[in-house]
C-alpha positions in Angstrom: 18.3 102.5 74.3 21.8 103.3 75.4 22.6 107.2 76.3 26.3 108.1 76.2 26.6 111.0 78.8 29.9 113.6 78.6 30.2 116.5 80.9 33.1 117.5 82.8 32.1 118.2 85.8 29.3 115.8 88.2 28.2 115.4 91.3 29.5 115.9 94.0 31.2 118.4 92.0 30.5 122.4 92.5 29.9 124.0 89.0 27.0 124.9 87.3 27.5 122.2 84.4 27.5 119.6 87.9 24.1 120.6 88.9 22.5 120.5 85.5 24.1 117.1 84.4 22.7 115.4 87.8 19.8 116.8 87.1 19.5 115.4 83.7 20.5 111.9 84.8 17.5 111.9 87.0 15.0 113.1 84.2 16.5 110.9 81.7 16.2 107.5 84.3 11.8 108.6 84.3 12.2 109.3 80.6 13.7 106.2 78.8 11.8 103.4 77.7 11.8 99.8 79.3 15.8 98.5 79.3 17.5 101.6 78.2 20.3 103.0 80.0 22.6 105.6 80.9 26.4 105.8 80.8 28.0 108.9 82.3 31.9 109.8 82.0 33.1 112.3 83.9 35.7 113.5 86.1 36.8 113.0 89.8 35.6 116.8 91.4 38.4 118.9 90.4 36.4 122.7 90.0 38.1 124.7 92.6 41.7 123.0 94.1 40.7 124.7 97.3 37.8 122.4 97.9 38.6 118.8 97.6 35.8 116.2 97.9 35.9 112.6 97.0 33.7 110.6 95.1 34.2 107.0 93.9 35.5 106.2 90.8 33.2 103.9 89.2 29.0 104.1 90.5 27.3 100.9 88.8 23.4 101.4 89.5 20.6 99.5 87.6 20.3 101.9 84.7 22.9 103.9 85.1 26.6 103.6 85.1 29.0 107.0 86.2 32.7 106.6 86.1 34.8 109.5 86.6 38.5 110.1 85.6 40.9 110.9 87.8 43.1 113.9 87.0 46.4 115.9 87.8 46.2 118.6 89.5 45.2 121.8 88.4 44.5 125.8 88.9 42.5 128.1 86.6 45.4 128.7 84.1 44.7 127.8 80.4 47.9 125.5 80.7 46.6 123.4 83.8 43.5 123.1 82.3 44.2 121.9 79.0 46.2 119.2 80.3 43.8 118.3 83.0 41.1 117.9 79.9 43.4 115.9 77.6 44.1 113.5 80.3 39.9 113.5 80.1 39.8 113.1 76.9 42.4 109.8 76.5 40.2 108.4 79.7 36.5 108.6 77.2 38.4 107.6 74.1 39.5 104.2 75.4 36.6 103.7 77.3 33.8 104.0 74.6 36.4 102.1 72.1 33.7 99.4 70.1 30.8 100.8 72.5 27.7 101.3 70.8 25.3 103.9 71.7 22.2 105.4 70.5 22.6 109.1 70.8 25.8 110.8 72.5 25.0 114.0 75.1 27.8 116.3 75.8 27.8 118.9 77.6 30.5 121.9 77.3 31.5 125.9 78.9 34.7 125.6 77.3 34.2 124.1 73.6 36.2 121.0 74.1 34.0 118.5 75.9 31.8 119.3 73.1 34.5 118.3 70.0 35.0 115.5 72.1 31.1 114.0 71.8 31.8 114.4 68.5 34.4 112.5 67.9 32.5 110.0 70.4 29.6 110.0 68.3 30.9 109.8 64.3 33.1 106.6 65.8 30.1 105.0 67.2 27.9 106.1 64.0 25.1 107.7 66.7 23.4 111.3 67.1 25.0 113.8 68.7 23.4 116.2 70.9 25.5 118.9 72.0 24.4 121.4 75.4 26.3 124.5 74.9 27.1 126.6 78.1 29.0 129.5 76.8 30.5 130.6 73.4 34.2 130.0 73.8 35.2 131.6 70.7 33.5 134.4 71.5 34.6 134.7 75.3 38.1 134.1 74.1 38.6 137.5 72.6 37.6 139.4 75.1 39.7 137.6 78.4 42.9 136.7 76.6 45.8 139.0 75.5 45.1 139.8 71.9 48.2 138.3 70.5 47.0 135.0 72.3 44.1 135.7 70.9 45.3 136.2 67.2 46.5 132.9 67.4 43.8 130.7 68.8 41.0 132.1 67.6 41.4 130.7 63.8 41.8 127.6 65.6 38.6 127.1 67.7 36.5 128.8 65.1 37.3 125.6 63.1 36.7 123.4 65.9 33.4 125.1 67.0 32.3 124.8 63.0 33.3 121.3 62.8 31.8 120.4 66.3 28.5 122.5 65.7 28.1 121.2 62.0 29.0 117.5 63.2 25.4 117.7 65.4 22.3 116.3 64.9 21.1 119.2 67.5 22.4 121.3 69.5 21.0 123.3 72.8 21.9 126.7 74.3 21.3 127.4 77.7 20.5 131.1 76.9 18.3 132.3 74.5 21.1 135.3 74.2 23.3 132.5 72.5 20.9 131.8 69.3 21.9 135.0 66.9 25.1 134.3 67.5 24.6 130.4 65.9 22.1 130.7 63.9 24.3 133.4 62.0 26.8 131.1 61.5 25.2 127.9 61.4 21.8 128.3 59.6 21.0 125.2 58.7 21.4 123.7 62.7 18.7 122.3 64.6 18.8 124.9 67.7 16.5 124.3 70.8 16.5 126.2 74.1 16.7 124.9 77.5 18.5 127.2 80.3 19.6 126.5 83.6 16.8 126.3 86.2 16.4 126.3 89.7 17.0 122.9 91.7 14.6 121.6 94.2 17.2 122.3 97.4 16.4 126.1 96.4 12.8 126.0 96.1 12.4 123.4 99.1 13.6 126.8 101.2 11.9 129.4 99.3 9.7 131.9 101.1 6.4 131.3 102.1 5.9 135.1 103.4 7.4 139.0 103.2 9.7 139.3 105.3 11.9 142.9 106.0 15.6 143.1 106.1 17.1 143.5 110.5 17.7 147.3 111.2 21.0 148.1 110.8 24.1 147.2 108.6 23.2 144.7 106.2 24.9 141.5 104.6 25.6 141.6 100.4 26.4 138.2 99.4 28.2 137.0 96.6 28.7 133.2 95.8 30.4 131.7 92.8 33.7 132.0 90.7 36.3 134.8 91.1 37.2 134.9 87.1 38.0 137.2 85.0 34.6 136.4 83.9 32.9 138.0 87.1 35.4 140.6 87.2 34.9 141.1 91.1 38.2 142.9 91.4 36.7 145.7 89.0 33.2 146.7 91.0 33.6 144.9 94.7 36.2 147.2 96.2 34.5 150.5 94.8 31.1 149.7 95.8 32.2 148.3 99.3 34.2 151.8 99.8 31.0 154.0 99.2 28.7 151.5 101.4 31.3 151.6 104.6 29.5 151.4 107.6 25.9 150.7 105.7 26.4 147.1 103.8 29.1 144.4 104.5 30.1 142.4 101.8 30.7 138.6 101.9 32.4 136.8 98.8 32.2 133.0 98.7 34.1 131.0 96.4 37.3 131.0 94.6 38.9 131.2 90.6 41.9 132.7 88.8 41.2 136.3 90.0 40.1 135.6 93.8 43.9 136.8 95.1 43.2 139.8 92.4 40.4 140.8 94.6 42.1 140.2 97.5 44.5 142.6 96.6 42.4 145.6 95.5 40.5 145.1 99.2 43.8 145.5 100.9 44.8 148.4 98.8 41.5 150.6 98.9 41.4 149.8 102.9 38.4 148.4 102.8 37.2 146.5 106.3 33.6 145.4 105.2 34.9 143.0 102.9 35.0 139.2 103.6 36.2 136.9 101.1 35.4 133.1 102.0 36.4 129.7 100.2 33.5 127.8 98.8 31.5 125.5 100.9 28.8 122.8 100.5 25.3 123.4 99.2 23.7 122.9 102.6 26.1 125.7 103.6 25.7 127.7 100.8 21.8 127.9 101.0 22.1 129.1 104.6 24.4 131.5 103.8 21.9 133.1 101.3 18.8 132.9 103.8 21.5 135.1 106.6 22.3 137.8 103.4 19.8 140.7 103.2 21.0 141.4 99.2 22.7 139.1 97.1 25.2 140.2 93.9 26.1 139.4 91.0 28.2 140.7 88.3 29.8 140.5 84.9 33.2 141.9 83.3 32.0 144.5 81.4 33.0 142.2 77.9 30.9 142.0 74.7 30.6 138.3 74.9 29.0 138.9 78.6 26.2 140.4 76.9 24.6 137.0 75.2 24.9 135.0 78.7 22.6 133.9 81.0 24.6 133.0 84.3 22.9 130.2 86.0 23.2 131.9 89.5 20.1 134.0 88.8 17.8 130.8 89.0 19.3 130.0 92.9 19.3 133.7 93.8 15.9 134.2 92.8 14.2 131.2 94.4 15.4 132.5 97.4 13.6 135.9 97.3 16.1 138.1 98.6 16.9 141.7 96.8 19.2 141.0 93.9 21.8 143.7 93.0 23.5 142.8 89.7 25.9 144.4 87.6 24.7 142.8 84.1 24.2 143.8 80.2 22.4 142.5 77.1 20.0 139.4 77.5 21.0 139.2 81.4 20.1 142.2 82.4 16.9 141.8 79.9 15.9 138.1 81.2 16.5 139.9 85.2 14.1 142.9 84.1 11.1 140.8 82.7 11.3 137.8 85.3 12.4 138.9 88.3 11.2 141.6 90.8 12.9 143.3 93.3 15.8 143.4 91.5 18.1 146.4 90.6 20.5 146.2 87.2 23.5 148.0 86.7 26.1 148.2 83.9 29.1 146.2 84.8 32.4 147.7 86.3 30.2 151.2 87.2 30.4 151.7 90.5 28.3 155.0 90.1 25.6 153.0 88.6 25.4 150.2 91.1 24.8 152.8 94.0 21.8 154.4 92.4 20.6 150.6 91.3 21.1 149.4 95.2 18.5 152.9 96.4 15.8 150.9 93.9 16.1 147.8 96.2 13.4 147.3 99.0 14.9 145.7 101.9 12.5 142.8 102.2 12.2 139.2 100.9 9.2 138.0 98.9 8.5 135.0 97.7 8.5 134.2 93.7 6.3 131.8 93.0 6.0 132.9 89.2 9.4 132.8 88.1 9.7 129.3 90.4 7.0 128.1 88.5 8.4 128.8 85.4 12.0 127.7 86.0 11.9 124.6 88.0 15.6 122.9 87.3 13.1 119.5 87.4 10.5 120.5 84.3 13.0 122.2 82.1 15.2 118.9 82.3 12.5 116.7 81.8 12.0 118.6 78.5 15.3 118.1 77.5 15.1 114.1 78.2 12.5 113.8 76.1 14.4 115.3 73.2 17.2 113.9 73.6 15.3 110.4 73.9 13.0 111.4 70.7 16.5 112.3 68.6 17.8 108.6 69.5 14.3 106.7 68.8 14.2 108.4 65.4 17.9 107.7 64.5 17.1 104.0 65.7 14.3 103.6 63.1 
């Protein structure tokens, strides 16, 4: 059994689809029968231009085989990205010419990685099994000018219809997404399987309460600086009222992080630090230093069906979590984890009564680790995705 594996971003890549896609590889290599195999195409890391890492381009293990494709340049603009992905999508189109495969994976944010597999997939006569991240027609209308939006939209609602219909089944990693599909695609074959919390996180969760130091305390915030996050629209606000009480750190980087920059300077805030991203190991210790860590949302309808896959790291770690969230977010935060205080998104008023809900201490959360180990939630999706190619074998 041969499993065709498409996701644009992989190890040692820093992205949320990265992390999953590992993962997967791993649960997929304990799930396969005797002889199968695993071919992964991806891309050399390319998430944020600011950090650059290398990786080789062809890894050729006993059952598995990654090659990643080298691409131009590019920023978080629509036109660099496009053009970094077609230069993808030529690379995976002459690679899996006359290949044969039993089921084709792909996993996709942005909608296109996922049109791809399916191209992949109807030329090689195989399944396809599509992971969808986010719904980019959806998303669209909310972040791009509307007269942008007037003209793309008829465009990737055909490709998202074409793509969704051309699967055999099709994943969402939040349970927020499934109205939204089922509406549209009733007679789809929709499972869930989110995001979950890799074993670097729980390896450091805590074993025992432990208070916050006296004195002015750390809010952390790691990840993308989008318009997605909208950072500019709550950080500066929230980081003027808390002067002298909370200092805000802001690791990462994306197409609004010199935004952000700018509305620090100009509300004259001093207890904001904005940092570029950093490694794992890094990152991790970063989090265990923070007393509170934070997490917001643009305040756009689309926002409301996500599930961002920071919550699983944050909450392994058992530190306060202050998050400016709406719809299934803020319902998934309320029902699974404790200790942490929701806000609507861009209301700074809001976020300052949410942050006097916080206690000041970290507690381990075993339950919720339990529940969303990153290892047992991808081992249920290997064995899926290995059941949909043993029955499309027979």
């Amino acid at each position: 059994m041969k499993v065709l594996l498409l996701s644009f971003y992989y190890q040692p890549d820093l992205s949320a689809g990265s992390f999953r896609t590992t993962a997967l590889v791993k649960a997929l290599l304990e799930t396969l029968p005797e002889g199968g195999s695993v071919e992964v195409i991806t891309t050399q890391p390319n998430r944020y231009s600011s950090f650059a890492l290398e990786a080789p381009l062809l890894e050729q293990h006993p059952r598995v085989t990654i090659r990643r494709i080298a691409l131009s340049e590019h920023k978080s603009g629509m036109v660099d990205q496009s053009r970094a992905f077609f230069g993808y999508l030529k690379s995976v189109l002459k690679i899996t010419r006359n290949e044969k495969y039993d089921v084709v994976y792909a996993t996709s944010s942005r909608l296109m990685t996922a049109s791809l597999g399916a191209l992949v997939a109807k030329r090689a006569g195989c399944p396809l099994y599509l992971d969808v991240r986010d719904i980019f027609v959806d998303t669209i209308k909310d972040v791009l000018p509307s007269k942008v939006t007037w003209l793309l939209k008829p465009l990737f609602s055909l490709v998202e219809r074409l793509t969704i219909q051309a699967a055999t089944r099709v994943n969402v990693v939040s349970a927020g997404f499934l109205p939204y599909f089922q509406s549209r695609y009733p007679r789809g074959q929709f499972v869930v399987f989110t995001n979950g919390i890799d074993d670097e996180f729980i390896d450091v969760q805590p074993l025992e309460e432990q208070p916050s130091k006296a004195g002015e305390l750390t809010v952390l915030y790691a990840g993308n600086m989008g318009e997605g996050q909208g950072l500019h629209t709550i950080v500066p606000q929230i980081a003027h009222r808390f002067k002298g009480r909370l200092n805000f750190r802001c690791i990462g980087d994306g197409g609004r992080r010199q935004q952000l920059q700018n509305a620090i300077d100009t509300s004259g805030c001093s207890n904001v630090e904005i940092a570029p991203p950093i490694r794992r190991d890094a990152l991790i210790a970063a989090y265990q230093e923070a007393d509170v860590l934070f997490l917001h949302l643009n305040d756009y309808d689309a926002f409301r069906k996500v599930l961002p896959s920071k919550l699983f790291e944050y909450g392994a770690l058992g530190k306060p979590i202050w998050a400016g969230v709406a719809g299934y977010a803020a319902e998934f935060i309320r029902e699974h984890i404790p200790n942490a205080a929701v806000f609507s998104p861009c209301n700074a008023e809001e976020a300052v009564m949410a942050f006097a809900s916080l206690s000041m201490v970290t507690r381990p959360r075993h339950e919720f680790i339990e529940r969303f180990a990153r290892t047992k939630i991808m081992q249920g999706l290997a064995q899926d995705i290995v059941l949909l190619a043993g029955s499309a074998s027979k």
